[in-house]
N, C-alpha and C positions, 0 to 999 in steps of 0.2 A: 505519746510514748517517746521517751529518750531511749538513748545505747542504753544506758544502764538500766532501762526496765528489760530488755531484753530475756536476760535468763530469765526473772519471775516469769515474763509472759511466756514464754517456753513448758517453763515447767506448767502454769497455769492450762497451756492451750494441752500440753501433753493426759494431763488428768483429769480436764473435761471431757477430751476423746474418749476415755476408758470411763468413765461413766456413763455420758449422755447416748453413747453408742454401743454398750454392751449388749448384745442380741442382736442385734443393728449388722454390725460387722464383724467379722473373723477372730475369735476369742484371744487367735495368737497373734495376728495382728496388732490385737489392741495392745497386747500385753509385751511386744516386742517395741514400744515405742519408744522413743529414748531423747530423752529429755537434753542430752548435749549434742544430737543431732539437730532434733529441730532448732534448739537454740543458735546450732551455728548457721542452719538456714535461713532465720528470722535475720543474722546480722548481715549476710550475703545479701537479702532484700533491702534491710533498713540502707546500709552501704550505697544498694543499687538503685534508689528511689530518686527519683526527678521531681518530688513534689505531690504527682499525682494522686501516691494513697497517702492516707490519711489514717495514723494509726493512733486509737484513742484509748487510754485505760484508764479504767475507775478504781480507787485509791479506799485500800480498807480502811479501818478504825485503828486497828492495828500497824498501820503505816504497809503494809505489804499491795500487792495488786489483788481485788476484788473481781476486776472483770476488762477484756481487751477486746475491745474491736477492729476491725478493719475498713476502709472504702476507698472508692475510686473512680475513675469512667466505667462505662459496663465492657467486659472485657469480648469484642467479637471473638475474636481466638483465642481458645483453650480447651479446657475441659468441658464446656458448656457454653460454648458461647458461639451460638446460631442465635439470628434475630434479636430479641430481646430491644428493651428500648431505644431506639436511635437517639445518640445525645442524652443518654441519661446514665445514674449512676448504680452502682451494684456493691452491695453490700456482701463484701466479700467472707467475712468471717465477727460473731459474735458469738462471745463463749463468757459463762463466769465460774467464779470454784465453786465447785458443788456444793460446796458447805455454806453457800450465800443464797441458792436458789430460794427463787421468793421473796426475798427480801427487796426488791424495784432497784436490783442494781442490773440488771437487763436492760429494764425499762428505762434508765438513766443513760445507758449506753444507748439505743438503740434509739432516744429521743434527739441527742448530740449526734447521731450518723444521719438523721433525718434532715435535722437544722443546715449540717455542715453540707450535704447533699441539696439541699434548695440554695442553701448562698450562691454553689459557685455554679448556677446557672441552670442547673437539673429539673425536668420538668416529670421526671419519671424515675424510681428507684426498682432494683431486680433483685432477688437474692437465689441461692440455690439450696435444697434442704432436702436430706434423705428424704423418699415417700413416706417409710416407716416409722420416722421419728416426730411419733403424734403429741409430745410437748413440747418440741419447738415450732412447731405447725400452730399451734392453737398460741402460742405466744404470739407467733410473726401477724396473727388473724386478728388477735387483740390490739399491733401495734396499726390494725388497717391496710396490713398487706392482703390480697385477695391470690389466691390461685391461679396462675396464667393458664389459658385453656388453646393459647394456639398451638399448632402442631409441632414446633418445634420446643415446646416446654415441660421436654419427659424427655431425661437421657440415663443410657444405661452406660453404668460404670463399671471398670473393673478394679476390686480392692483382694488383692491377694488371691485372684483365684473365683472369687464369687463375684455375680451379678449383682449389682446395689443399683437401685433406680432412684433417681434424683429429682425433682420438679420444681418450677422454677414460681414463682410468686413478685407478684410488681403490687407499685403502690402509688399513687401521684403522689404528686409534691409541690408546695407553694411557696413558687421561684421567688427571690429574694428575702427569704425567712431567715430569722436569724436566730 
């Protein structure tokens, strides 16, 4: 991802949320999302980046953004980040426009965040994914992530007033992959 994918990945990441999680989470939530906020958030990160994440989008037919990912060390502090792999990496955000779903631009993404997570040394990748949201579940399960079961890999969130439960899912990885 360049500065100038920026807005697309904004508006991209903005109207995944309202689809992929419509039921999922708070209707006005979704619906109050705003596409020049996050965008100026994304640039505040991209700005503030040392290197570490790694942001990767997949490029339509069309020449616009198809799909963006995220990754990085696994984050012990934040919103979820108890335990989880020691030295390994987390795959923070993967999303694509709805109107692509199906079509292996996921799986494109999500095969380049694997790679790029075994190069730089990761012997273990983590992600975080609503409980409820059983088509990215059964995607993450197809890319060979497995369900974490230890006790710190269920966290309850707070999105606007409601409880949304999160759980976490790891995957090895075969260090020096490229």
């Amino acid at each position: 991802m360049t500065a100038a994918d920026i807005e697309a990945v904004a508006e991209l990441r903005v109207r995944a949320w309202q689809s992929a999680y419509a039921g999922l989470l708070p209707a006005a939530y979704l619906s109050s999302m705003s596409v020049e906020e996050d965008a100026a958030a994304r640039r505040r990160m991209f700005a503030a980046s040392d290197g570490t994440i790694v942001n990767l989008v997949a490029e339509a037919e069309d020449g616009g953004i198809a799909g963006w990912a995220a990754l990085g060390p696994y984050r012990i502090e934040g919103p979820h980040g108890r335990g989880g792999p020691a030295g390994g990496a987390e795959l923070y955000a993967l999303y694509v426009r709805p109107d692509v779903l199906g079509t292996g631009v996921g799986r494109l993404l999500a095969g380049a965040c694997l790679a790029r997570a075994a190069a730089s040394g990761a012997s273990r990748i983590a992600l975080w994914v609503i409980g409820g949201n059983a088509r990215a579940r059964r995607f993450y399960e197809r890319a060979g992530f497995t369900l974490d079961t230890l006790e710190d890999a269920e966290s309850l969130d707070d999105v606007a007033g409601t409880p949304v439960t999160v759980v976490r899912y790891t995957r090895p990885l075969l260090t020096g992959a490229v």
